[in-house]
Structure formats: structure tokens, C-alpha cells
C-alpha positions in Angstrom: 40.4 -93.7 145.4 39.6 -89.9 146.6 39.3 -91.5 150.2 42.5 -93.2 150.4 44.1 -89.8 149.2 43.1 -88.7 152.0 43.9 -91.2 154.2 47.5 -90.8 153.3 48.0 -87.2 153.2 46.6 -86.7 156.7 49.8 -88.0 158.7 51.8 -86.5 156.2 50.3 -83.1 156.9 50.4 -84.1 160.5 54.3 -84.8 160.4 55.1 -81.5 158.0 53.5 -79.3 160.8 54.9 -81.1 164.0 58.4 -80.4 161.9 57.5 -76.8 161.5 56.5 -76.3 164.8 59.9 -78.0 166.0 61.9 -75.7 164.1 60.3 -72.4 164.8 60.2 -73.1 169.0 64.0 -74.1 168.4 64.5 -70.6 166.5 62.8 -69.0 169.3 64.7 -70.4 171.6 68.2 -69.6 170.2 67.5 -66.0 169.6 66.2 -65.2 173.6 69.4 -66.7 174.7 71.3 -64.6 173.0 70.0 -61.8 175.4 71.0 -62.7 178.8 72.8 -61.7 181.6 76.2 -61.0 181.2 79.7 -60.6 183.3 80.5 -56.4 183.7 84.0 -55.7 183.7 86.2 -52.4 184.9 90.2 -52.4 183.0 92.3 -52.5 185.7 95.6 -49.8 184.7 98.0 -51.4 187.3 97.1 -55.6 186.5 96.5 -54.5 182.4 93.5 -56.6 183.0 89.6 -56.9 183.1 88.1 -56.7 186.8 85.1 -58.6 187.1 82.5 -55.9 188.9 78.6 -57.1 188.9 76.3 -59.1 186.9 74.9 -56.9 183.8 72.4 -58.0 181.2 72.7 -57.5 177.3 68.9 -56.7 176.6 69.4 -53.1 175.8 68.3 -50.9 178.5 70.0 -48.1 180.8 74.0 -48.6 181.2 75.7 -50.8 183.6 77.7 -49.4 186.7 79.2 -50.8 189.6 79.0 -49.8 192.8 80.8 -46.7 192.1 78.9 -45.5 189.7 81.5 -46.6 186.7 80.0 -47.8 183.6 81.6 -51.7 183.5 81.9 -53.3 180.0 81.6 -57.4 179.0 84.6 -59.2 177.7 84.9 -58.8 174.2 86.6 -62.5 174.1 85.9 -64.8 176.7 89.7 -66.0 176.9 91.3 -62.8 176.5 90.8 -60.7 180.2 92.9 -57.6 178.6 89.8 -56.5 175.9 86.3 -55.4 177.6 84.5 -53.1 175.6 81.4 -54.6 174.6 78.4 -52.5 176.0 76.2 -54.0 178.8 73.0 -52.9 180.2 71.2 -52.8 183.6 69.7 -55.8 184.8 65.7 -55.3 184.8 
């Protein structure tokens, strides 16, 4: 009886960690991919609108500036080009 036990709870154990293991790389994943590169914008006073300027990341780091030396700033909705506040960082 003890042997069959066994027998029957060693795939199950097998499957529990395989599932484990599936969710945990998945949370990994999702959480670096929220830190990526990013779109920097400059507000443009004549258009009323965000400028796109260089590529900026959002791992948090030194601020982003364009060639100029302005700090730019990511979209703060990606359909609205009149809002870019969010803070961006130097790509590494």
C-alpha cells in the first residue's frame, strides 16, 4: 500500500513544481518588462504638443536630455501627445 502511495504522489509532486516554476518565471518576466526603454519627449509651446527627442529608459538612473542638454519627459498617455511628464532616465 505505502508503495503505491508513493507511486502516485511522485507525478503529482512533479506537476505541482513544474506549475510553480511556470508561474514564478512568468512573474519574472512581467516585472523586467516593465523597465524598459522608453520614448523622451520635449512640449513644444508653438504646436501645444509633445516632441519626440531620443530614446530614454525607465530603470532609474541619471536624467534624460537631448541633444541640447534639456531634460525630455515620456508620455504620460500614449494617445494623448499634449501631457509628457513622466520622468525618464539615461539609457545604460
Amino acid at each position: 500500500m505505502k508503495n503505491n502511495f508513493k507511486k502516485a504522489m511522485m507525478p503529482l509532486a512533479v506537476v505541482v513544481l513544474g506549475a510553480a516554476a511556470a508561474f514564478a518565471t512568468n512573474a519574472a518576466k512581467t516585472s523586467s518588462s516593465s523597465l524598459a526603454d522608453a520614448h523622451g519627449y520635449i512640449y513644444n509651446q508653438e504646436t501645444k504638443q509633445c516632441v519626440e527627442q531620443v530614446m530614454c529608459s525607465t530603470i532609474p538612473g541619471p536624467v534624460c536630455r537631448n541633444a541640447l542638454s534639456q531634460q525630455v519627459f515620456g508620455l504620460n498617455d500614449s494617445d494623448d501627445l499634449t501631457v509628457c511628464t513622466w520622468q525618464l532616465y539615461r539609457l545604460q
